[in-house]
C-alpha positions as CSV (number, residue, x, y, z in Angstrom):
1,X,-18.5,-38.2,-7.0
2,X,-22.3,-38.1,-5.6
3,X,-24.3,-40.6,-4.3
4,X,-27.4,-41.8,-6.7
5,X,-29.8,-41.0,-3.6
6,X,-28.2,-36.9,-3.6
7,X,-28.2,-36.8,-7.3
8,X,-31.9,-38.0,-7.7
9,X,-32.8,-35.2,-4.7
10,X,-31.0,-32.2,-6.4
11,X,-32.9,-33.3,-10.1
12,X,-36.8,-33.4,-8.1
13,X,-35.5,-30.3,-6.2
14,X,-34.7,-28.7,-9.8
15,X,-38.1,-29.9,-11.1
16,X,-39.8,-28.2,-8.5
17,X,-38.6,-25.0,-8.8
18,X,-39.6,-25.5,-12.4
19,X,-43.0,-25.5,-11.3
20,X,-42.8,-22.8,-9.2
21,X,-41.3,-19.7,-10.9
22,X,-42.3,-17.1,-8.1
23,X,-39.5,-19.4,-5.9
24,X,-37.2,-19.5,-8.1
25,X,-36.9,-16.0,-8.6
26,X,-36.3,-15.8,-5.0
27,X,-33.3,-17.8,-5.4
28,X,-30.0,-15.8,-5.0
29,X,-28.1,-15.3,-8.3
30,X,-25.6,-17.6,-7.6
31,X,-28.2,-20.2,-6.5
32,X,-30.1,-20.6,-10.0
33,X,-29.5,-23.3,-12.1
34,X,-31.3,-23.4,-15.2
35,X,-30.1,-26.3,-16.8
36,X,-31.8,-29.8,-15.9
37,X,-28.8,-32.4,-14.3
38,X,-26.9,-34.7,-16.0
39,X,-24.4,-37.4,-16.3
40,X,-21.2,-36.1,-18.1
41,X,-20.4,-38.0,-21.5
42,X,-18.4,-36.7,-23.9
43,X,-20.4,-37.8,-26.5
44,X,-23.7,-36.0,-25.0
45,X,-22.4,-32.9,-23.8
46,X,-20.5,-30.2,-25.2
47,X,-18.3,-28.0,-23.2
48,X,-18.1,-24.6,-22.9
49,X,-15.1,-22.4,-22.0
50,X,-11.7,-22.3,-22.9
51,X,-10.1,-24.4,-20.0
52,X,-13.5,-26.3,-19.6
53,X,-12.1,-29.5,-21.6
54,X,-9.0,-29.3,-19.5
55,X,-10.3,-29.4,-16.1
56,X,-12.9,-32.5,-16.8
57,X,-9.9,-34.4,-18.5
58,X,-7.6,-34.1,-15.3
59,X,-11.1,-34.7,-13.4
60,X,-11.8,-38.3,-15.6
61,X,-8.2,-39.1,-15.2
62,X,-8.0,-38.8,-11.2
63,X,-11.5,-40.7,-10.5
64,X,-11.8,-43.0,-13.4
């Protein structure tokens, strides 16, 4: 669970690096994120890996 305020900073931080390439290749490995931030819903996103679906079901079913 985040707060609306960290998630909207981590999306414009995302965005910016977007913009600025040369910074982003700075960025240690482990550091890069190229996919934009999102909401989870099952009917949107699709998950990858084979004990992916698990670990967001026991996830859902401890915070929902």
């Amino acid at each position: 669970m985040i707060h609306q305020n960290e998630y909207q900073r981590a999306t414009e931080e995302l965005d910016w690096y977007r913009e600025h390439p040369a910074a982003f290749a700075r960025l240690r490995r482990d550091k890069r994120e190229k996919d934009a931030l999102d909401w989870y819903s099952p009917s949107e996103h699709k998950l990858m890996g084979r004990w992916s679906p698990k670990i967001v079901a026991l996830y859902l079913n401890k915070f929902a």
